[in-house]
N, C-alpha and C positions, 0 to 999 in steps of 0.2 A: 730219415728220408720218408715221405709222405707216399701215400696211397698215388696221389696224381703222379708222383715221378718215375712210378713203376708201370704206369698205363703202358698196355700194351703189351706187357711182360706177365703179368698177372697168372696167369694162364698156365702159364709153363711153372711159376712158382709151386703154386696148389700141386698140379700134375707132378712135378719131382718131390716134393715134401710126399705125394704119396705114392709115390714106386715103391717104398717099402715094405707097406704094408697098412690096413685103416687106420682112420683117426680121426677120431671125433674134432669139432669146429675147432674149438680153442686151441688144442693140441697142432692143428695144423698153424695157428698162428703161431704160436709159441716156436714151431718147429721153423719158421718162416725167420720167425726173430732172433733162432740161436744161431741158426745157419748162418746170418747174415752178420752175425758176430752183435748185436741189437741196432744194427742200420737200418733195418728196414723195420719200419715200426706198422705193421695192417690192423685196420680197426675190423669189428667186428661187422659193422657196416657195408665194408668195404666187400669180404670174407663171405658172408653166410649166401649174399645175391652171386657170388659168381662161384660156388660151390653147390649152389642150386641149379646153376644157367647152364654147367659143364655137368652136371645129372641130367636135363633136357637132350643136351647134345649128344645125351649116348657115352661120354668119355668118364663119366664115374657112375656106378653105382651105391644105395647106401644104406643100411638098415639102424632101426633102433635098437637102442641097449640100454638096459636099465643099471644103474649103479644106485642101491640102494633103493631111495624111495624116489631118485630123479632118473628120468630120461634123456640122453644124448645120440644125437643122431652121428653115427660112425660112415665114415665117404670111404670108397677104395677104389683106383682105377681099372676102368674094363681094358679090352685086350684093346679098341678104339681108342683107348685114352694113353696104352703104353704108343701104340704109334704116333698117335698126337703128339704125345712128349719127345719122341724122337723128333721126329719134323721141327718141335718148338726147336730144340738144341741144334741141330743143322742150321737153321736159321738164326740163331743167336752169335752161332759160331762165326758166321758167312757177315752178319753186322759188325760183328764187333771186331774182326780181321778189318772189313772192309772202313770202318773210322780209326783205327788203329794204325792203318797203313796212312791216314791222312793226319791224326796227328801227332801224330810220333812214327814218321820215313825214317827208312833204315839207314838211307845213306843224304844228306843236303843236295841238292843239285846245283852246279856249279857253274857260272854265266861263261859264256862264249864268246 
């Protein structure tokens, strides 16, 4: 599954990959890709602009760390980005009931 078919969702991805706890860029895709059982395939493209756009927005913070002689910039959400995440989930919940109910009804309805 491509980066376009998750538009929209994005957001909440990153933000629950890091309820955990930090994790530098890759790690969050990787962690994106196992969760997802490898369905969801994010490029780095896709990743680095919207792990940057939710540090503007206040919903992560992030600091450098050196491993060795390289540099990797580590994200962790702020206390803004744990309630973000909630709200994403409320509302994921609230979609995916509400097409859910439309295409797969519990019960046929029956003509009169």
């Amino acid at each position: 599954m491509k980066a376009s078919e998750v538009r929209g969702h994005l957001d909440g991805l990153l933000l629950s990959v890091l309820e955990s706890g930090p994790l530098h860029g890759y790690a969050v895709i990787t962690a994106v890709q196992e969760r997802s059982n490898g369905v969801l395939e994010l490029r780095k493209g896709t990743i680095y602009p919207a792990l940057n756009r939710l540090e503007r927005l206040g919903l992560l913070d992030s600091t450098w760390e050196s491993v060795g002689e390289r540099r990797r910039r580590c994200y962790e959400l702020t206390d803004a980005g744990r309630r973000s995440l909630d709200t994403e989930r409320k509302v994921w919940r609230e979609f995916t009931a509400a097409i859910g109910s439309v295409l797969e009804p519990a019960q046929p309805r029956t003509a009169t």
